[in-house]
C-alpha positions in Angstrom: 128.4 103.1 82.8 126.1 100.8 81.2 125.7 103.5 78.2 129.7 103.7 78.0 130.1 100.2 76.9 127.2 100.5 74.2 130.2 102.4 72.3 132.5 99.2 72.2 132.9 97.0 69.7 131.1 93.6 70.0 131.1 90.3 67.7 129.4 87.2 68.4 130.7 84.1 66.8 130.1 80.0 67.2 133.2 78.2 68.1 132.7 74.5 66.9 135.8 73.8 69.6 133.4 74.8 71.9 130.1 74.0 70.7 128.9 77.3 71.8 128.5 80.8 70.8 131.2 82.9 71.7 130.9 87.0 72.6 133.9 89.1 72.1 134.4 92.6 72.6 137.1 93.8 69.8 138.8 96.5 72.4 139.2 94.1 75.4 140.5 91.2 73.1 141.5 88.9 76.1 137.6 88.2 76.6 135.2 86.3 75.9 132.0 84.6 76.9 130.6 81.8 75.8 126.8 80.5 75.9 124.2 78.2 74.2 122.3 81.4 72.4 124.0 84.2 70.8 122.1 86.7 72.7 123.6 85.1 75.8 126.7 85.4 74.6 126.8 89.3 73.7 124.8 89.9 77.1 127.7 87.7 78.9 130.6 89.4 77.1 128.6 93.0 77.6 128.3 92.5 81.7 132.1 91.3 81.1 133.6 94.4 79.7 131.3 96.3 82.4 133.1 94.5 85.1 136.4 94.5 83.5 135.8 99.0 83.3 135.0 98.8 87.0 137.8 97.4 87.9 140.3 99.1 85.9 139.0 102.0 87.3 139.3 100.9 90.7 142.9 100.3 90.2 143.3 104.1 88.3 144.3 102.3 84.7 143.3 103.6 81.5 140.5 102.1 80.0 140.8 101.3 75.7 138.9 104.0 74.2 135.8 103.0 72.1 136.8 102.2 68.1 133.3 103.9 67.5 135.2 107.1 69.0 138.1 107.1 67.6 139.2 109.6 64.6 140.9 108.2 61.6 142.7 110.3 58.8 142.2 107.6 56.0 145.7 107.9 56.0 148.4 104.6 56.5 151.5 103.2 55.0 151.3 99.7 53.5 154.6 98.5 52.6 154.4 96.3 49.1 157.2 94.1 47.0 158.6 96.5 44.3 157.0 94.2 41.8 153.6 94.5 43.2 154.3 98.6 43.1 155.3 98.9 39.6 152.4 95.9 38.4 149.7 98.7 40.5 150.9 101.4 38.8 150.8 100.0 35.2 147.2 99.4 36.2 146.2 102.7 37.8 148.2 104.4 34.1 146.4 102.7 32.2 142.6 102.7 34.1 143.4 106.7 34.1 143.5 107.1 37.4 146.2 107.8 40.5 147.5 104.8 42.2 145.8 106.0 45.3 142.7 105.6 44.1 143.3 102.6 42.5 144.0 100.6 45.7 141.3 102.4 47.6 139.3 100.8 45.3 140.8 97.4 45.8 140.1 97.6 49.2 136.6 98.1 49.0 
């Protein structure tokens, strides 16, 4: 188990609300952990998810799959104002290249 939730998606951030370092785990987004050092905090939220697995598997529920895991196609619909469309493809025309790549590159 402990190797399974190496694949999960961690963060640790300071909230001045709480005047403490929070750990989060992106996949499990209800949790959280807080502690005075950092490293307490991802070892907090860490032994958190692990708990939160062995539970859910006590109860037979499905358990989030790993973003690390995951397959992506590069491939998603972003819906734009018309204006910004035809101002993005003026641009991509006249840099030479497709609008595609000109908003990948934007998102970089």
């Amino acid at each position: 188990m402990a190797k399974e939730i190496d694949h999960y998606t961690y963060r640790v951030t300071w909230s001045k609300e709480d005047q403490e370092h929070v750990g989060l785990c992106t996949e499990f987004s209800s949790l959280s952990w807080l502690a005075k050092t950092p490293e307490k905090a991802l070892a907090g939220i860490r032994k958190l998810v692990h708990e939160c697995i062995a539970d859910m598997q006590a109860q037979n529920e499905a358990v989030p799959e790993p973003m690390a895991t995951k397959n992506y196609s590069g491939k998603f619909m972003v819906r734009i104002p018309p204006e910004t469309h035809r101002m993005l493809a003026i641009q991509a025309t006249e840099s030479g290249v497709s609008l595609n790549r000109l908003v990948s590159s934007k998102l970089h």
